[in-house]
Structure formats: C-alpha cells, structure tokens
C-alpha positions in Angstrom: -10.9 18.5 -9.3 -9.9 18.9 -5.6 -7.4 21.3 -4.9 -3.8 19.8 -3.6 -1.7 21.4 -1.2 1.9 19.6 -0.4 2.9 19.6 3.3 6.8 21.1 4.0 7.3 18.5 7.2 10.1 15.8 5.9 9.7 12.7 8.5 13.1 10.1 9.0 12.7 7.6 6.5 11.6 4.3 8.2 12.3 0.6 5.8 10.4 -2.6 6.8 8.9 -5.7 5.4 5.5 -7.2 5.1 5.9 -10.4 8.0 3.5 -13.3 8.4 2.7 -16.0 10.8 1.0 -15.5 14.2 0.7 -12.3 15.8 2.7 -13.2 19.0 5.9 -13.5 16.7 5.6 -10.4 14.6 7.7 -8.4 16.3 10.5 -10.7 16.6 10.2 -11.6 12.3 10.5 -7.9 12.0 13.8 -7.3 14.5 15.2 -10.4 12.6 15.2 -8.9 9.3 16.1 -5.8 10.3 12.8 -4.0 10.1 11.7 -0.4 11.8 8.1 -0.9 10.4 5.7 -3.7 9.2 2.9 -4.5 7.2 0.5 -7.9 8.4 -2.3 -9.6 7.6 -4.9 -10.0 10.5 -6.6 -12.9 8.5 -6.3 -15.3 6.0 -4.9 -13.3 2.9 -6.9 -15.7 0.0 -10.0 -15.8 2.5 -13.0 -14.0 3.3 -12.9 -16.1 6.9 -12.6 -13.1 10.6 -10.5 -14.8 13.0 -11.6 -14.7 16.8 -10.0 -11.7 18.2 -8.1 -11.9 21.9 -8.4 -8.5 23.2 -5.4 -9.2 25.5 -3.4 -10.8 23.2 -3.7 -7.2 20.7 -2.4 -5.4 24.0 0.7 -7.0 24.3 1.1 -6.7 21.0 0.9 -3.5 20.7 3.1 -3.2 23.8 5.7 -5.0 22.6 5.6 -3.2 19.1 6.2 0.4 20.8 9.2 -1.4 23.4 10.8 -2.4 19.7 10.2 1.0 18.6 8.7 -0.7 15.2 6.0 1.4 13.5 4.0 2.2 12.0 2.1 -0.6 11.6 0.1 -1.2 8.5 -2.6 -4.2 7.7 -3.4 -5.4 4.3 -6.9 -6.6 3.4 -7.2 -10.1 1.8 -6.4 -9.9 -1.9 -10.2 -11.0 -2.6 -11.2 -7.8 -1.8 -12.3 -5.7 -5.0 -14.2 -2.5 -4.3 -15.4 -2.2 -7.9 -16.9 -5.5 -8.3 -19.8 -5.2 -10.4 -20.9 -8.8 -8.5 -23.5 -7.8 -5.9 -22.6 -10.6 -3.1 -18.8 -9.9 -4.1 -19.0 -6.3 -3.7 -21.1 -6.8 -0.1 -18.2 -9.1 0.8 -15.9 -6.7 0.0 -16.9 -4.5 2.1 -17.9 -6.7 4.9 -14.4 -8.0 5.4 -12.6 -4.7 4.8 -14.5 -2.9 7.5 -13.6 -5.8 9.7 -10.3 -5.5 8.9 -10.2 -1.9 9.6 -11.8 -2.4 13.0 -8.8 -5.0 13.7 -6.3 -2.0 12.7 -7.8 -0.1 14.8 -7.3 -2.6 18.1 -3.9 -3.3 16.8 -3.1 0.5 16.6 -2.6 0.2 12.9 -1.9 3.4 10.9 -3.5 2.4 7.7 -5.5 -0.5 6.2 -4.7 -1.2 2.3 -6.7 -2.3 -0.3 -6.0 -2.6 -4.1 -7.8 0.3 -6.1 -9.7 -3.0 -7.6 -11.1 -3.5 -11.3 -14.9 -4.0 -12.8 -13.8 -6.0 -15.7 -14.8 -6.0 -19.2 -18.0 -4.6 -20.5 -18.6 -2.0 -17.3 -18.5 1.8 -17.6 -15.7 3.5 -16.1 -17.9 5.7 -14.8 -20.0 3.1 -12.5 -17.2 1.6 -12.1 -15.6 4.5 -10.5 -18.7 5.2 -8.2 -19.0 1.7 -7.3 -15.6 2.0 -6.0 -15.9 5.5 -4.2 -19.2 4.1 -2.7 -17.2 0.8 -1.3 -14.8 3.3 0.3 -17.0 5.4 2.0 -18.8 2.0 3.3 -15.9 0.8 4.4 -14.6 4.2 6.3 -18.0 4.4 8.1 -16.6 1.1 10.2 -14.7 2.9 12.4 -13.3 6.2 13.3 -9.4 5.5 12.6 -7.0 4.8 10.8 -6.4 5.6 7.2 -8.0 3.5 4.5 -4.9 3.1 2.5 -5.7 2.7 -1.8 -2.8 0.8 -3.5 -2.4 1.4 -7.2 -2.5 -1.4 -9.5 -0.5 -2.6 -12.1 -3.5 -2.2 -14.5 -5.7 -4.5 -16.5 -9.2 -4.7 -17.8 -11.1 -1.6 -16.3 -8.8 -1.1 -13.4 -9.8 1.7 -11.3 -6.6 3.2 -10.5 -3.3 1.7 -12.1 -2.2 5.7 -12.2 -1.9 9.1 -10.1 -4.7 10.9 -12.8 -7.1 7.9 -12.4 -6.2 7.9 -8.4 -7.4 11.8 -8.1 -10.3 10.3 -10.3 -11.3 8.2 -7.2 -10.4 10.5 -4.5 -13.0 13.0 -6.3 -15.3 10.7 -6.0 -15.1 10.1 -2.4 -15.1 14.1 -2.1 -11.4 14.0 -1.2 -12.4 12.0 2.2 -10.2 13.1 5.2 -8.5 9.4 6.0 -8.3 7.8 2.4 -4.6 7.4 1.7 -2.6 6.1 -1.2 0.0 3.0 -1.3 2.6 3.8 -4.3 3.9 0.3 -5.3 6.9 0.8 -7.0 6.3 -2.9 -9.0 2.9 -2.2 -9.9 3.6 1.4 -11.2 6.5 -0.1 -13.1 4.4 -2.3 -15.0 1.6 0.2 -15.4 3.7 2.3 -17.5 6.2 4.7 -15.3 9.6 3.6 -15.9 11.3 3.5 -12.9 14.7 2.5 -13.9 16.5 6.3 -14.2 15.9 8.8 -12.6 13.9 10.8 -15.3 11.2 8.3 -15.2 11.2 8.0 -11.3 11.4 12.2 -11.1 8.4 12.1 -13.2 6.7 9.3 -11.5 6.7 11.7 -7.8 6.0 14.9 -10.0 2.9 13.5 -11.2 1.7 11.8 -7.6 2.2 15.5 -6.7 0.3 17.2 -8.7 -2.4 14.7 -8.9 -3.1 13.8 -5.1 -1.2 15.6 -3.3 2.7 13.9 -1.7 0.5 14.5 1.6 -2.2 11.9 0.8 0.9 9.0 0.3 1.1 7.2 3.4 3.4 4.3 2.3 5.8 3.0 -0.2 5.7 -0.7 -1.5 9.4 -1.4 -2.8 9.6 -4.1 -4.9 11.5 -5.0 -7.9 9.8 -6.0 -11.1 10.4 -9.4 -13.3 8.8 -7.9 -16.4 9.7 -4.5 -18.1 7.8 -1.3 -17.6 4.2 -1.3 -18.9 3.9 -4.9 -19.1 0.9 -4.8 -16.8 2.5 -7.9 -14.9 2.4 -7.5 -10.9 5.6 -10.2 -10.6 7.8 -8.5 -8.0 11.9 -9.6 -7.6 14.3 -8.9 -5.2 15.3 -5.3 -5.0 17.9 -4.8 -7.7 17.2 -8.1 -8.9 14.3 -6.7 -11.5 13.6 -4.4 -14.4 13.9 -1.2 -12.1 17.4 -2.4 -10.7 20.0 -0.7 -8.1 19.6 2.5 -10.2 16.2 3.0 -10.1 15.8 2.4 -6.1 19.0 5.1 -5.9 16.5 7.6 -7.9 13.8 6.8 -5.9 15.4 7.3 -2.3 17.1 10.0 -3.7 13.8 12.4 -4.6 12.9 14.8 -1.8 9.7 13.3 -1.4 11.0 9.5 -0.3 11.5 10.0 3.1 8.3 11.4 3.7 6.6 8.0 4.1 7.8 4.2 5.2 8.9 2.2 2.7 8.3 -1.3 2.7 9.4 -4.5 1.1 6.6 -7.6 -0.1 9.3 -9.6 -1.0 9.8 -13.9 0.4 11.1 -13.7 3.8 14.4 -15.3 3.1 15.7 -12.5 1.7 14.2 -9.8 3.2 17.1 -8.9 5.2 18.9 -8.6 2.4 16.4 -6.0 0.8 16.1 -4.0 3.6 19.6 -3.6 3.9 19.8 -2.8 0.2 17.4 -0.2 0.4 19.0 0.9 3.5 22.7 1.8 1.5 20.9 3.5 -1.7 18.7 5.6 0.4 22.2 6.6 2.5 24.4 6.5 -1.3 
C-alpha cells in the first residue's frame, strides 16, 4: 500500500451549497443563500449531452466569482457517469463526458471535478472491477493538466468500488497514488455505508480511518447532508441538516474534529432551504 503522510496546514473552513440554473446567475444563487463556495453542474446532470461553451461568458464568470470572493469552485459530473461499468459503450461514455467535463473545470477555474467511485454490478470480480475503475481515472486525468479529479464515496451496493476509506486506498493503489486524484467524503453516503455519524465516537472514527487510509491531505471536499434512513442502510436519501438520522449532534462532532476545517464543506440539499443549512452548519461548526 502507498504510504500516507498528513499535512499540518489547517485552512479557514469555507460552507456552500451545490446551485443550479445558468451559469450567468451562479454567483448571485450562491450570495443568496449565504454561500462562500459552490459546487455546479456544467451540463445536463441525467445526460451525456456537452453544451456549447462561450469562452467570454466563462471569463466573467470567473471574474465575478473572485469579486464575490466565492471559491473554490467544484463541478460534478452527470450522475450517469460510472467508471467501473463493465458495458463497453457505457464505460467509453464515461469517460468521454468526464474528460469533457474536466476540461470545462478547467475554463471555469474549477478546483476539482467529482465523480461517484461507481459500481460493476453483480457477477464481476472485484478485482476487474477495481482496474476498470483505476484505468477510467487515469483516462480521464490524461484530458487535461488541472484540476483535481475528485472520487466521491458511495453509499454502497452491488460491487461498489468504494463505499469506504480501505476500499478508497484500494483504488488510489490502483491508479499508483496519482498526484491530482482527490476524495469527496459524503457525510450521507458514509452514513448509510456503515459509519455512524450520529456521536461523536462514530464520526472520531469515521476521520481516524480516512486518515490512516488515504491520507486527510487527499480529501478535498465535504458533502454535508443529513440522512433519511439509519446508518448502514445503503440508502443515498439525504435530509435537511439535522433533519436526518445523523442529526444536530452528529454535524457538532463532525465540525468539531481537527480535521473539518481543513476542506469546504458543502450542502446538496433543495435550494429552499439551503440558507437555512448553511447557517446551521455555520453555528455547530462555531458551538
């Protein structure tokens, strides 16, 4: 296995809010619900369709991201994306449309593009499985020279690649610990995979573990969002922070960990209430 090393540097944490609709508006969605840093899509999120890109129009956006001081900036790949697909044409679209969106991350100044960790399904060896995945990721990173390819764990399933931190270090050996793959720790997702997040033993453990597995340095964000179903119930059903199975106490022992504020932390939750999340996240990282 790779050796991990953790970094000592503790940047200010940073709480924002995935935001949709045009690209022109962003920024204003984000000030709205009291957002320091977002997460987009730059195409249709249940398509494999590129949009036309305006190179003038990605210049004032970025422009008017760094006036709002909002950032970093992260872009998630369509949800059809599955780097383990044992599907040939899938797998090829896969990678097609995640290298375009990296390129589009890297016009937009994006720090990171994420993409679920993915599954093979029934009937396929973990092992090809794995270096189908590790191979998609490579692929994909060839596309451009920045940013970070950012894998979010899973909330498991049949012959998930990585629902947890021994499984991610499984993929990152694979890809020979490549210098710009990242992880996305969904707080949901590892809920239902099995770390209970609702005390603060669970949620210690949860970070000791990403530790010692990858490495706190290879997390570049934090998903927060609450779960509907209890811990290990391999249901990716977020709630409203506080509203869910992790609750107000869980959050509190989450923020509270040494290791929170190393990364942004942002909410997927509906847009009505993201305000509301933001600011709840807000008071139990300052409790």
């Amino acid at each position: 296995m790779v050796p991990r090393r953790s970094p000592k540097s503790e940047p200010q944490l940073r709480i924002g809010a995935h935001v949709g609709g045009g690209l022109a508006g962003h920024v204003d969605r984000a000030k709205k619900s009291g957002a320091d840093t977002i997460q987009i899509f730059a195409s249709n999120p249940r398509g494999w369709a590129e949009i036309s890109v305006n190179e003038a129009a990605d210049a004032a956006f970025r422009e008017r991201m760094e006036k709002a001081g909002i950032g970093p900036l992260f872009i998630h790949a369509p949800y059809l994306v599955n780097i383990a697909s044992p599907n040939l044409e899938f797998i090829a679209k896969s990678i097609k449309n995640a290298s375009w969106t990296m390129q589009r991350a890297q016009s937009l100044g994006a720090a990171g593009v994420i993409v679920h960790a993915g599954a093979a399904g029934p009937g396929v060896a973990r092992a090809d499985a794995l270096a189908r995945a590790a191979a998609s990721l490579l692929l994909i990173l060839e596309s451009t020279e920045t940013p970070f390819l950012v894998v979010e764990l899973t909330a498991g399933g049949s012959n998930t690649i990585a629902s947890a931190w021994p499984m991610a270090a499984e993929l990152l050996d694979a890809c020979d610990a490549h210098g710009r793959i990242r992880f996305c720790f969904d707080t949901c997702h590892a809920h239902a995979a099995g770390y209970d997040l609702s005390n603060k033993v669970g949620t210690d453990a949860c970070w000791a573990e990403l530790d010692r597995d990858i490495g706190i340095d290879r997390l570049l964000v934090v998903h927060a969002n609450d779960s509907r179903d209890a811990s290990g119930s391999r249901r990716d059903r977020h709630a409203h922070i506080g509203d869910g199975t992790i609750g107000e106490d869980g959050f509190g022992a989450l923020l509270s960990h040494e290791f929170a504020r190393r990364v942004p932390w942002i909410v997927e939750t509906p847009p009505t209430r993201q305000p509301e999340d933001i600011a709840r996240l807000r008071a139990l990282a300052n409790a």
